[in-house]
C-alpha positions in Angstrom: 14.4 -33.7 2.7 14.8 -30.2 1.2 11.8 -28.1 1.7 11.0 -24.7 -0.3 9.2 -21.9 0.8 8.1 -19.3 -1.6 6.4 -16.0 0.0 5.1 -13.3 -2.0 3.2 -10.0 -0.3 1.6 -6.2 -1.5 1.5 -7.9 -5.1 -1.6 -5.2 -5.7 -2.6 -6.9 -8.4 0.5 -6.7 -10.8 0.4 -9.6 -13.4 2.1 -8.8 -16.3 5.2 -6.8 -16.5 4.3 -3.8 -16.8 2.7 -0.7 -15.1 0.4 -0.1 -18.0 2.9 2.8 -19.0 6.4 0.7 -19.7 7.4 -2.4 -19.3 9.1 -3.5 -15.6 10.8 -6.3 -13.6 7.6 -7.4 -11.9 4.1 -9.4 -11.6 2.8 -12.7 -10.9 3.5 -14.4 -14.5 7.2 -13.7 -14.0 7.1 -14.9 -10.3 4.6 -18.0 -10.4 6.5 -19.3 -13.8 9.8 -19.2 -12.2 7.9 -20.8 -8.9 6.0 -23.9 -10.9 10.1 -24.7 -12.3 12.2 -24.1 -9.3 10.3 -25.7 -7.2 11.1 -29.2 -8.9 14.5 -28.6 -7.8 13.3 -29.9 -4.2 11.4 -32.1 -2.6 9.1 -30.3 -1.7 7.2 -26.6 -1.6 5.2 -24.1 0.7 3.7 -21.2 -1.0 2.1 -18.3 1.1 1.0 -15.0 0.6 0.6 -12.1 3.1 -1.6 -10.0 1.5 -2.9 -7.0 -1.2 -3.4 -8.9 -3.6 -6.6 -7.7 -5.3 -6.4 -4.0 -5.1 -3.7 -1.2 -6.4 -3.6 -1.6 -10.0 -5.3 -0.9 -13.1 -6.0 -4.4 -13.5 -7.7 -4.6 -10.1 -10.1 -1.5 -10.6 -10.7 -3.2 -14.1 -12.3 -6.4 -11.9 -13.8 -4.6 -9.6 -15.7 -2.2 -12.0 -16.5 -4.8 -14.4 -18.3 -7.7 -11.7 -16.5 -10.7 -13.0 -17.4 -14.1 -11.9 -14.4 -15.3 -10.5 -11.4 -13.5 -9.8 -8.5 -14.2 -12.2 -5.8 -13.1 -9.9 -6.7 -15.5 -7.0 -7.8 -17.6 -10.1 -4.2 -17.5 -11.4 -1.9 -18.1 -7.6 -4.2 -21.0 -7.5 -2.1 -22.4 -11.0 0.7 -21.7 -9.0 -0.6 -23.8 -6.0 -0.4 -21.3 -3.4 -1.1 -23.4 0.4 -2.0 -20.0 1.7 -3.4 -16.6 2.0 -3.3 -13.9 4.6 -5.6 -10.8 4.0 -4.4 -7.4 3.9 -5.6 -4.3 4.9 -6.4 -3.1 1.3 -8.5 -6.7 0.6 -11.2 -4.5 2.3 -11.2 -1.6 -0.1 -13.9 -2.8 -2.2 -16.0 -3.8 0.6 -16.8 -7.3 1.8 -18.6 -8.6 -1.0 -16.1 -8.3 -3.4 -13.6 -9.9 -0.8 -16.0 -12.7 -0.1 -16.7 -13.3 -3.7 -12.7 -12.9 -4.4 -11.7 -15.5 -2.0 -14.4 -17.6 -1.8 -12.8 -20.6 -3.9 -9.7 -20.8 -1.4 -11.4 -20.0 1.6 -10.1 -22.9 3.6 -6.6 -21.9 2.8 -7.1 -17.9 4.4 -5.3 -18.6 7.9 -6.7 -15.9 10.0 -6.1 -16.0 13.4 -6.8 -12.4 14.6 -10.3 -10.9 12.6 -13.1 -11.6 14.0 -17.0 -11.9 12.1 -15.4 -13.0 8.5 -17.7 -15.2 6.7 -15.1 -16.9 4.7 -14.4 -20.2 6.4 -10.7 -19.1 7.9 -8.4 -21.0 10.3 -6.6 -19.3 12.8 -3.1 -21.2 11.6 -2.7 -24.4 9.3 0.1 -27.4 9.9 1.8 -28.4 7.1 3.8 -32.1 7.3 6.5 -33.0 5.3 8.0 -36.6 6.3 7.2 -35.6 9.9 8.4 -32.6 10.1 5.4 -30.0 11.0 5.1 -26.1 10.1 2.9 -24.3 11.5 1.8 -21.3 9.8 -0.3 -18.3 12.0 -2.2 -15.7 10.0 -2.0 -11.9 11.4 -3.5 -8.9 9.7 -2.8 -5.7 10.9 -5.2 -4.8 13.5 -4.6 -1.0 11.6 -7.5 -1.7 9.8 -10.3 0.8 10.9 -7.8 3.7 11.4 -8.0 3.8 7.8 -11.1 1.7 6.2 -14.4 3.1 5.6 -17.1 1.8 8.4 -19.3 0.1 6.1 -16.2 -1.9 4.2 -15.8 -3.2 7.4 -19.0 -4.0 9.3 -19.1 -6.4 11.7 -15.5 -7.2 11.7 -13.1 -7.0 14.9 -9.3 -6.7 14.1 -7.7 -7.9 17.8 -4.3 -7.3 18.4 -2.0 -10.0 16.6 0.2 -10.5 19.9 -2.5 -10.8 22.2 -4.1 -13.5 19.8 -0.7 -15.2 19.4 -0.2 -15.9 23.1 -3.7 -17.6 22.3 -2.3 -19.8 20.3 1.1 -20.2 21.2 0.4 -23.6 23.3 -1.2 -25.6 20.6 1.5 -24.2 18.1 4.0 -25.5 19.9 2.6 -28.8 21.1 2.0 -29.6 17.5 4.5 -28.3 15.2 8.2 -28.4 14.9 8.5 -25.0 13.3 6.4 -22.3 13.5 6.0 -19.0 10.7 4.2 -16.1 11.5 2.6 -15.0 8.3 2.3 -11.5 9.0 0.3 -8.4 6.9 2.5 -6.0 9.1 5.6 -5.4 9.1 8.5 -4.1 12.2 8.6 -1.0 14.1 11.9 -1.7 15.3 15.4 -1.7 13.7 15.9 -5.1 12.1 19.5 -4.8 13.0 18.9 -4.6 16.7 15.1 -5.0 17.0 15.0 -2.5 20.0 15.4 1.1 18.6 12.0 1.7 17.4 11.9 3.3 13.7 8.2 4.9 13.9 5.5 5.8 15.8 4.4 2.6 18.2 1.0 2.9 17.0 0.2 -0.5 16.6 0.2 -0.3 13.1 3.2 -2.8 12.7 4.4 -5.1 15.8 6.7 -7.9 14.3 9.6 -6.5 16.6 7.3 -6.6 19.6 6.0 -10.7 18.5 10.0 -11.1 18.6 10.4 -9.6 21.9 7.5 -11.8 23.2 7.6 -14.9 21.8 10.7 -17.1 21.6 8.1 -20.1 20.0 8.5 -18.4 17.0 11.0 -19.1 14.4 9.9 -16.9 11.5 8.4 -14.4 10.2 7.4 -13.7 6.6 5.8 -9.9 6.5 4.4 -7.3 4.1 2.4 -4.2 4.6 5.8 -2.0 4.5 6.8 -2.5 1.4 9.8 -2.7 2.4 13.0 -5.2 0.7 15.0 -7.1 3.1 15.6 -11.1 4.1 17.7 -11.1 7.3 17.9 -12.9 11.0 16.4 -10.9 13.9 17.2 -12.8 16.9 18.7 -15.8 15.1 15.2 -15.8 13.0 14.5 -15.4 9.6 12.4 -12.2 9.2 11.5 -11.5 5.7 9.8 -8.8 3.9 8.9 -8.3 -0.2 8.9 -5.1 -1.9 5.7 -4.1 -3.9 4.0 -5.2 -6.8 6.0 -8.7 -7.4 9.3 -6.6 -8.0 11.1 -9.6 -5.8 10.0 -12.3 -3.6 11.1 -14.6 -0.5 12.8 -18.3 -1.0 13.7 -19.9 1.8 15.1 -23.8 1.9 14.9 -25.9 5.1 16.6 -29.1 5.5 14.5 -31.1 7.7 16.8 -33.2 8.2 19.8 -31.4 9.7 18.1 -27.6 10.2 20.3 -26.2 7.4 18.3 -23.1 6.4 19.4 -20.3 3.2 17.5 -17.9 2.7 16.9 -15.1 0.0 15.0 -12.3 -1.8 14.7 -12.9 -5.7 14.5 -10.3 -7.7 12.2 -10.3 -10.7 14.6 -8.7 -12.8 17.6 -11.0 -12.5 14.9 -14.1 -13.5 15.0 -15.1 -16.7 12.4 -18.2 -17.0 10.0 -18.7 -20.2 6.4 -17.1 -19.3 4.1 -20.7 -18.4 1.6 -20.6 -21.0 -1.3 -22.4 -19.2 -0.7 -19.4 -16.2 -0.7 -16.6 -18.7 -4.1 -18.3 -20.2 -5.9 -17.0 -17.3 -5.7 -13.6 -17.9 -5.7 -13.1 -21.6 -8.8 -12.5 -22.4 -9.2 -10.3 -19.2 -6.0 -8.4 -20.3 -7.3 -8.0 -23.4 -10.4 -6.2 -22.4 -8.5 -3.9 -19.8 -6.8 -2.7 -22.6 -9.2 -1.6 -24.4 -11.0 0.6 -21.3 -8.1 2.0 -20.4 -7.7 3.7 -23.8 -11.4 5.1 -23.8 -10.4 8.8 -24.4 -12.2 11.0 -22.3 -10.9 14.5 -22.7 -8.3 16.8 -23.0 -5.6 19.6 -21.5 -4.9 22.6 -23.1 -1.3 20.9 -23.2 0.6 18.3 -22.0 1.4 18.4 -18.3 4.1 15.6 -18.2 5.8 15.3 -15.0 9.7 14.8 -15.8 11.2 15.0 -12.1 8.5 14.3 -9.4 11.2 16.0 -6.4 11.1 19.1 -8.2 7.0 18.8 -8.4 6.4 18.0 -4.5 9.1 20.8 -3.8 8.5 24.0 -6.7 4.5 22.6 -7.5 3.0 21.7 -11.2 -0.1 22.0 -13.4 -0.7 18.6 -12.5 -1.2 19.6 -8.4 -2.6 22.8 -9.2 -5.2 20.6 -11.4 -5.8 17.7 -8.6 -6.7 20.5 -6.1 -9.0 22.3 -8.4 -10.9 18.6 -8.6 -11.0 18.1 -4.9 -12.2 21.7 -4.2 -14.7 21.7 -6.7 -16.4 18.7 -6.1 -16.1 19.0 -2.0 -16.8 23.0 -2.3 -14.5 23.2 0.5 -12.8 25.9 1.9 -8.8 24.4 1.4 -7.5 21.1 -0.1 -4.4 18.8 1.1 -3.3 16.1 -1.2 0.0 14.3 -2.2 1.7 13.3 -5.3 2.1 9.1 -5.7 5.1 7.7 -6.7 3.4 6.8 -9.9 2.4 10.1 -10.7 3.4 10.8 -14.8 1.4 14.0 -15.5 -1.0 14.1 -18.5 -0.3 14.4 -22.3 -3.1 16.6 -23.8 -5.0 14.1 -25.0 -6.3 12.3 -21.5 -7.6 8.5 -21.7 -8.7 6.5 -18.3 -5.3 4.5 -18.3 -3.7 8.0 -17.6 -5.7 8.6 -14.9 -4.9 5.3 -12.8 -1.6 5.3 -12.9 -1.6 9.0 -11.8 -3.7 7.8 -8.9 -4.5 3.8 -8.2 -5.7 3.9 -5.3 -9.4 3.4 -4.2 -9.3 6.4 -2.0 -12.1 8.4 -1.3 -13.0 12.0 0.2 -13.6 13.8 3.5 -13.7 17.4 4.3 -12.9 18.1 7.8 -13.7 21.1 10.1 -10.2 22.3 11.1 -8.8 25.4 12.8 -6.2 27.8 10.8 -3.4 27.2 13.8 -4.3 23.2 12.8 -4.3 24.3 9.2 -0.5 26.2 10.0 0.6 22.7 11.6 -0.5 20.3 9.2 1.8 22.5 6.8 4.9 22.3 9.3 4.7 19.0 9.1 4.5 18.9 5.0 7.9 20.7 5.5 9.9 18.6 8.1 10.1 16.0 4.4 12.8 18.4 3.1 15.6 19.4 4.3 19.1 21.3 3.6 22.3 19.3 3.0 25.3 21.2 2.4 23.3 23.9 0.7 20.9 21.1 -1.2 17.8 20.5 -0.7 16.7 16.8 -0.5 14.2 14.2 1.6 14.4 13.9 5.3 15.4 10.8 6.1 12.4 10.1 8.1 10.7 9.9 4.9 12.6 7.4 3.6 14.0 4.7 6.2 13.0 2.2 7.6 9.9 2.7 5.0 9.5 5.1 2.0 6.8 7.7 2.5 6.7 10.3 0.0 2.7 9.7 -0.4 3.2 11.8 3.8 4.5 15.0 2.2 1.3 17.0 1.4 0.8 20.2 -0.6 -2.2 22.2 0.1 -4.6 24.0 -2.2 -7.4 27.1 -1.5 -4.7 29.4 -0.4 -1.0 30.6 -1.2 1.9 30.3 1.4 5.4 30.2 2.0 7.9 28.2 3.6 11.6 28.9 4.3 13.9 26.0 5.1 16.7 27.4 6.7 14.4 27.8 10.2 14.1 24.9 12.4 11.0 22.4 12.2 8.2 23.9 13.1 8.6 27.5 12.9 9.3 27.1 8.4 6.3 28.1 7.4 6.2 32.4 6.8 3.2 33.0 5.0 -0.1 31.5 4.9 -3.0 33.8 2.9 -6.4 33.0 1.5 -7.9 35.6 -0.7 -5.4 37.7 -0.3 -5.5 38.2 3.4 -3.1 36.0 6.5 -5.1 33.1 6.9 -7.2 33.5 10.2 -5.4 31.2 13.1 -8.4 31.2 14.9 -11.5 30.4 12.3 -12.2 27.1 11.2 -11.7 26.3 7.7 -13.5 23.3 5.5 -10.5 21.6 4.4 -11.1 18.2 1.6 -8.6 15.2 1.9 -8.7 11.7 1.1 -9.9 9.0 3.3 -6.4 7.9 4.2 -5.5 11.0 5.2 -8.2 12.3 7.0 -8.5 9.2 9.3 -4.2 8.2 9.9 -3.3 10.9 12.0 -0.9 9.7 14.0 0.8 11.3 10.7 -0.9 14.6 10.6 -1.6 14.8 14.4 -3.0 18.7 13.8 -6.0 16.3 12.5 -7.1 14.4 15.4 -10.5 14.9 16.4 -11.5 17.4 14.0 -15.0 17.0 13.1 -16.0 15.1 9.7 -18.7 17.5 7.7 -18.6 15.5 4.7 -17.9 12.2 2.5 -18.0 12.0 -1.0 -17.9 7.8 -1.0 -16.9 7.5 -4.6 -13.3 6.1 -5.2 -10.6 9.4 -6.4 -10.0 8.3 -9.6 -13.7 8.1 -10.7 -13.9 12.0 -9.4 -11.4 12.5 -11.9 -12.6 10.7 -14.7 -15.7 12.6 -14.1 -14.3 15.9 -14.1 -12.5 15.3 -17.2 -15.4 13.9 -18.9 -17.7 16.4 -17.8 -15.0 19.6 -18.5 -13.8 17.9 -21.9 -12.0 20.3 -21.9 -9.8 21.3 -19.3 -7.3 24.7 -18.7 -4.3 24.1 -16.9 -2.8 26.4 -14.1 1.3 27.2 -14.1 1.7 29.3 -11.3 2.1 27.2 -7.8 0.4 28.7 -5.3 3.2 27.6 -2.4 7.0 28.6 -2.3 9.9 26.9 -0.7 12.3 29.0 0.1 16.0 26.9 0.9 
């Protein structure tokens, strides 16, 4: 028989195709609809998904704010008949309440083999038959999880290291099933072409390469976390990986008869299938609602601060970074501010509604304001500058930013003071000037310095902020400090002048 397996991962909540700005090649309706009719090409289908599903998107913050009943995006891979679900890191976000009460109705299809003290009724793995042939799928989230999460979204829970718990289960697995998928919410820290040169930091973050190296039991493994795009064979095994927000997804056909496998990414944009009305059903009147919230007007700019080319932002500065420092300093009365630009990052017209806000920032971060030294402070800004270098005269992205995953949201611009930094000097010696007030910032003193949550707790990234003391949290998601601002301001006066220079 000829057996189809359909993975999706990082959706974040993307349904319709759209980003709330323009219309795009992505979502759920477009993938699930093309799903529910290719799949009756076979004889039969497995459908799993590694994780994000319910947070990143206006749509998600819509739920989350608004306390409905039943999720509709769990609600809605459920008309697709999704057999499984892995959790990923940013199902915590919104705490465990709203997880529970998002994935209460398929909790007996979660396989989760390595988080302890859920109260959703998990499985470590699940065997799926087809004529006799067995899959065994294992569940792994990244055991990452409290490097970045917020204690109390996490309480009680243990992540355990995925490859210690798959050597738990590794007998069992193989006793019992002819084929065996890892169903991973991580992704590889080694090349996929060799699987031995590692591409990051071994952190722990992401250990698919090192499940390879350990385990020959296992013959694939479907992955997310990286948002990365790539279907290839690591080892002679499948190893596949969707990019973000539905933009393309994983189909793999198994033979079980001879072992034949084919394998491929689809991309949403080359599908052309008619949208499956009784899918779309479910989130109509939800959609409909969204809408209008999003377009609640809630103040204005003295003119539109649009951003056109968001390289030249992160390397000459904008209104729109001057303004998202003046909101983080204000509300954190800090000393300094470090914050980065998001790919989705559009600017503001004049007129500001709360859909412009959550695509300029989506993400349920919060705030910290850490006690850090001004030799700390000089470092965390030599590492903002390793993301650009000089090319034959040009300036573009270090390539660390950029393989094996894109990381633009790790270049960081820095707000309180002015400084300077020239790119023709070698990493770590680029930045020339640093004042506050006028005077050379003071190496020595320690300085309140505001950052989000993700920043403030990953620093294997931004190693100048390892230990340095938390003095406050402000617990209430970015966006919603903006809206405020904006609300409370009505009016607001932008800045022009950067307060940093990049001298190439």
């Amino acid at each position: 028989m000829k057996l189809v397996i359909y993975q999706t991962s990082d959706l974040h909540g993307y349904v319709y195709p759209t980003n709330y700005v323009t219309e795009q090649p992505l979502g759920i309706l477009k993938i699930g609809s093309y799903m529910k009719k290719d799949e009756l090409n076979y004889d039969a289908s497995l459908k799993i998904d590694c994780g994000d599903l319910v947070q990143g998107s206006a749509l998600t913050h819509y739920l989350y704010k608004h306390d409905m009943q039943t999720n509709p995006i769990i609600e809605g891979l459920e008309n697709i008949n999704y057999d499984a679900y892995v959790l990923g890191n940013h199902e915590f976000n919104y705490g465990l309440d709203y997880l529970n009460k998002s994935y209460s109705p398929v909790s007996d299809k979660i396989i989760n083999a390595n988080i302890d003290g859920l109260t959703l009724n998990t499985k470590p793995y699940k065997i799926f038959e087809f004529d006799g042939f067995k899959i065994g799928c294992i569940g792994f989230t990244t055991s990452f999880v409290p490097n970045w999460e917020r204690p109390c979204n996490i309480e009680g829970l243990t992540f355990n290291d995925p490859v210690k718990t798959y050597e738990k289960y590794e007998k069992e697995l193989k006793e019992n099933c002819d084929f065996i998928i890892v169903c991973y919410h991580g992704g590889f820290e080694k090349s996929i072409e060799d699987n031995t040169t590692p591409t990051e930091a071994l952190t722990k973050e992401n250990q698919g390469s090192e499940l390879l190296e350990k385990f020959d039991s296992i013959d694939m493994i479907l992955s997310g976390h990286q948002h990365r795009s790539f279907i290839t064979k690591i080892d002679n095994r499948i190893c596949s990986q969707p990019l973000h927000n539905g933009q393309n997804f994983t189909k793999i056909v198994i033979d079980t008869e001879t072992k034949d496998i084919s394998y491929e990414l689809v991309d949403v944009k080359d599908i052309d299938v008619e949208i499956d009305e009784k899918l779309q059903s479910i989130f109509d009147d939800t959609e409909a609602k969204l809408q209008v919230y999003l377009d609640q007007e809630i103040g204005h700019f003295d003119r539109d601060i649009v951003v056109n080319d968001i390289f030249d932002v992160r390397l000459n500065g904008h209104p729109i970074v001057n303004f998202l420092h003046e909101v983080q300093l204000e509300v954190a009365k800090a000393d300094l501010s470090a914050l980065s630009l998001f790919d989705s990052t559009i600017g503001f017209k004049k007129n500001v509604s709360i859909r412009d806000v959550l695509i300029n920032y989506p993400y349920p971060n919060t705030l910290k304001i850490l006690k850090v030294k001004g030799e700390n402070i000089k470092k965390a800004i030599e590492k903002a500058a390793t993301y650009f270098v000089l090319e034959d005269g040009k300036v573009t992205v270090n390539i660390d930013f950029l393989v094996p995953k894109v990381q633009h949201y790790n270049y960081d611009t820095f707000g309180g003071l002015t400084y300077e930094i020239d790119l023709t000097k070698d990493f770590g010696n680029r930045v020339v000037s640093m004042k506050r007030n006028g005077e050379d910032l003071d190496l020595e003193k320690y300085y309140s310095v505001v950052m989000n949550n993700y920043r403030a707790s990953n620093t294997s990234i931004y190693p100048s902020y390892e230990g340095a003391e938390v003095i406050g949290e402000i617990n209430i998601d970015v966006s919603e400090i903006i809206i405020d601002y904006i609300q409370e301001k009505k009016n607001v006066k932008t800045i022009d002048n950067s307060n940093y220079k990049i001298k190439y």
